[in-house]
C-alpha positions in Angstrom: 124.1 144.9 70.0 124.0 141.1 69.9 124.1 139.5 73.6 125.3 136.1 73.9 123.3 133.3 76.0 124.0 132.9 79.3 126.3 129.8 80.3 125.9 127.3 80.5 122.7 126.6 78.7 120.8 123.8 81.2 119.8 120.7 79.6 115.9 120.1 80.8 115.8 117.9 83.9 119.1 120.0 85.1 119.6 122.7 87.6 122.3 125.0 88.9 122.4 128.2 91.1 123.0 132.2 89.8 126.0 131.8 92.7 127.4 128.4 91.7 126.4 128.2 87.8 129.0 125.6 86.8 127.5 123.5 90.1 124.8 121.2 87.9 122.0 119.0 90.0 120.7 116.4 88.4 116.7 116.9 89.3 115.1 113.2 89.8 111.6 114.9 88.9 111.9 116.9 85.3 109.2 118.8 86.0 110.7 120.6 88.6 113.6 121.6 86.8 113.0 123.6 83.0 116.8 124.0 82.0 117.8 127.2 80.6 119.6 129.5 82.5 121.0 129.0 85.9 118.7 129.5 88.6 115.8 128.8 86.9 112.8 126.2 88.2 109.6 125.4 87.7 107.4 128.7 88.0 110.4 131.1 87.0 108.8 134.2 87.4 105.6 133.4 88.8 104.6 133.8 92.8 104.7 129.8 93.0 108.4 129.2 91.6 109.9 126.7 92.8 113.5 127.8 94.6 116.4 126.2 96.5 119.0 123.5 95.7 117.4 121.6 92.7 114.8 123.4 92.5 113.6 121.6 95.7 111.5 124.1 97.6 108.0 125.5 97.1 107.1 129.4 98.8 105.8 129.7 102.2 101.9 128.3 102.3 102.4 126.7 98.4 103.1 122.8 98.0 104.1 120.7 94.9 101.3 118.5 93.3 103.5 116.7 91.5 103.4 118.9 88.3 103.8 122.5 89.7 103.7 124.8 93.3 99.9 125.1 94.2 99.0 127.5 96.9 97.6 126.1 99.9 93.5 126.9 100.7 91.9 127.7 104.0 91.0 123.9 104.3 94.7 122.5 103.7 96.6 124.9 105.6 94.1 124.1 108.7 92.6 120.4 108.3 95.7 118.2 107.8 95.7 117.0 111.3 92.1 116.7 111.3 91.7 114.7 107.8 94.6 112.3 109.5 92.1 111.5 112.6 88.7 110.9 110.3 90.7 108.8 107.2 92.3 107.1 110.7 88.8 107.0 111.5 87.5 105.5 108.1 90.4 102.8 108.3 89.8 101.4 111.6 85.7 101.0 111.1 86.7 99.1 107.7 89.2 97.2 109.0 86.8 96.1 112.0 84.0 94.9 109.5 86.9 93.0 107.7 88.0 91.5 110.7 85.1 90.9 112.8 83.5 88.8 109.6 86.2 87.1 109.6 86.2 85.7 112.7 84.5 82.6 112.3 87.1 80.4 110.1 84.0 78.6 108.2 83.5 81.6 106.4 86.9 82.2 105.0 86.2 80.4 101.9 83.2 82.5 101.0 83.9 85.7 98.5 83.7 88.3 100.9 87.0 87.6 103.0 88.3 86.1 100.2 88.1 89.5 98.2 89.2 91.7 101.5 92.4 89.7 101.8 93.3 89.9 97.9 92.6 93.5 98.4 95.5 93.7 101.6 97.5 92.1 99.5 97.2 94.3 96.4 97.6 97.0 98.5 101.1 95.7 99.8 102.5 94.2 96.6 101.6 98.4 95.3 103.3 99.8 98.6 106.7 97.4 97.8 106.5 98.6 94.1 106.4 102.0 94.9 108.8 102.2 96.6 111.2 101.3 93.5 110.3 104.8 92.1 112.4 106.3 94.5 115.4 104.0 94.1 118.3 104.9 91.3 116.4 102.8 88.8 115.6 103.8 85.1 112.0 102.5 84.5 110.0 102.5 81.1 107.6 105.4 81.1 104.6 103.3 81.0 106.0 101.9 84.4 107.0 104.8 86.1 103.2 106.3 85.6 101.6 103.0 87.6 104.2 103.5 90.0 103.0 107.7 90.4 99.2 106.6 90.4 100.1 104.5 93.8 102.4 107.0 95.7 99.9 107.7 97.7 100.1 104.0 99.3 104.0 104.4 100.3 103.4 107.7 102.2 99.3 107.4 103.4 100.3 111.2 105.7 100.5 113.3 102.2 96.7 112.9 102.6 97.3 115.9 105.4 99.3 117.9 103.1 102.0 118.7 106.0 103.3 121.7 103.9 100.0 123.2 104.2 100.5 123.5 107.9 104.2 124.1 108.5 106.1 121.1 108.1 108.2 121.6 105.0 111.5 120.4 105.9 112.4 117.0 105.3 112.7 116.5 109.3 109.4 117.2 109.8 108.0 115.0 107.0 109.5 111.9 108.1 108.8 112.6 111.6 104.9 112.3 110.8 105.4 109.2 108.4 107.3 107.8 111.3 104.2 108.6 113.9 102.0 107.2 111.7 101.5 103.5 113.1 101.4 105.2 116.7 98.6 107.4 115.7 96.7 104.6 114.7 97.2 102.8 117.7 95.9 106.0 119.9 92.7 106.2 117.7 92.3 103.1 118.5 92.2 103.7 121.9 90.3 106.7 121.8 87.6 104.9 120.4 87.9 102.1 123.1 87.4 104.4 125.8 84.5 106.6 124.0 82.7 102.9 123.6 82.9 102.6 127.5 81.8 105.5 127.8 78.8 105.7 125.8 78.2 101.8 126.8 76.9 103.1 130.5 74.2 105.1 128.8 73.6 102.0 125.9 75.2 98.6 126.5 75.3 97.6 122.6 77.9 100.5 122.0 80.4 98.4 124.2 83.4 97.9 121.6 85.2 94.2 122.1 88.5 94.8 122.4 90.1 91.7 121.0 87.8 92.8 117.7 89.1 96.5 118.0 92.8 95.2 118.7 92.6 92.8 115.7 91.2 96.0 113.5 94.1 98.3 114.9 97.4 96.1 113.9 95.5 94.5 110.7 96.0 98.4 109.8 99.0 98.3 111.1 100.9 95.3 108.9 98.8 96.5 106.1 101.1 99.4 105.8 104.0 97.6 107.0 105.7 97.9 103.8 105.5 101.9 103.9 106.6 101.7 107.7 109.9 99.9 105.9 110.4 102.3 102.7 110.5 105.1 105.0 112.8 103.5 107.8 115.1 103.1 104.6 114.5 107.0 102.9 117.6 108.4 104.5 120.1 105.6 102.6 118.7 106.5 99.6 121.0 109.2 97.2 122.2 109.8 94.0 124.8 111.4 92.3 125.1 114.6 90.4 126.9 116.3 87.4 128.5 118.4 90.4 130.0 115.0 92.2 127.7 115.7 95.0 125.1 113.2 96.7 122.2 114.5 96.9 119.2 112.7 99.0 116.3 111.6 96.6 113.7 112.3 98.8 114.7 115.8 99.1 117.0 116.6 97.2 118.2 119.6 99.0 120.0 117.8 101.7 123.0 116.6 100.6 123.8 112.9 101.9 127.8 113.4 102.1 127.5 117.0 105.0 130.0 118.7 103.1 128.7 122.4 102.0 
């Protein structure tokens, strides 16, 4: 006996639920969402498949790398907090080179501050840029990629993989890019008062604090454009086949609060 396809048959990029099948998302990444059948994402039939509104949810202890649900190692699901502290770490002893040699304006002319600064600036005119991927924009193909290979200068925290450890709503997320800034700030304090400490058993370990409070907020309007791409995340929807607004950083809240 011939059976006939389910409907509706899902365009690629699509996604509706086995409860609401005529309810159609429209997925803003492809790759989450096959098309097909309804209630099928990325990983149908596999332990990592994705699940949820959209297709918008990895498994307990799995994340999405962008292409698929990876499950989460001993490292990740223990070190994100940790990895934050000693790239926090990395950042702040960089940016205190930068600054301190810059301290003396007869040497701004020469390459080395000259090459730091085009480098801040790179790295802002990036974050800004970014953040266009995540507007309602249709961008060539070529563009879009750039855009990808620089995500990780709007949101600096996926670098602790917050998934790994727990925080996988979209609450949670945005709480730790919003902490960000004030976790640099603390470091930067901790390190202060481990320099005074050390200082009583060896002098030269003594930090300057004008030096150290240059570093810290250098860091700090460095990544002044992510601080205002994610102040701006929760305005940013988009509509669906279904007449729903859906947030496009997560795309299963929907912006309107009706169910």
């Amino acid at each position: 006996q011939r059976m006939c396809p389910a409907f509706p048959d899902l365009l690629e990029g699509f996604a509706s639920s086995l409860e609401e099948p005529l309810s159609v998302f429209d997925c803003k990444e492809i790759l989450r969402c096959p098309g097909g059948d309804p209630g099928t994402c990325a990983g149908h039939g596999t332990p990592g498949s994705l699940s949820g509104q959209a297709c918008s949810r990895c498994p307990d202890a799995w994340r999405w790398n962008g292409e698929a649900c990876v499950e989460c190692n001993g490292v990740s699901s223990g070190g994100g907090p940790l990895a934050f502290v000693i790239v926090g770490l990395v950042l702040l002893v960089v940016a205190m080179y930068i600054t301190g040699h810059g301290a003396d304006t007869t040497t701004w002319s020469k390459a080395r501050p000259v090459c730091m600064s085009l480098a801040v600036l790179t790295c802002q005119h990036y974050q800004m840029t970014t953040a266009l991927s995540s507007d309602n924009l249709q961008l060539p193909g070529y563009k879009s990629d750039v855009l990808k290979a620089w995500a990780f200068l709007e949101n600096p925290t996926e670098v602790m993989q917050p998934d790994c450890f727990g925080m996988v709503s979209f609450e949670d997320t945005l709480a730790i890019r919003f902490s960000g800034p004030a976790a640099l700030v603390i470091i930067g304090a901790f390190v202060f008062l481990v320099s005074i400490v050390v200082s009583k058993a060896t002098p030269r370990a003594r930090m300057d604090f004008n030096t150290l409070f240059n570093a810290v907020f250098s860091l700090v309007f460095t990544l002044f454009p992510a601080i205002v791409a994610v102040s701006l995340v929760t305005f940013k929807c988009h509509t669906n086949p279904n007449g729903k607004d859906t947030l496009s950083a997560d795309e299963g809240i929907l912006c309107s609060g009706d169910p």
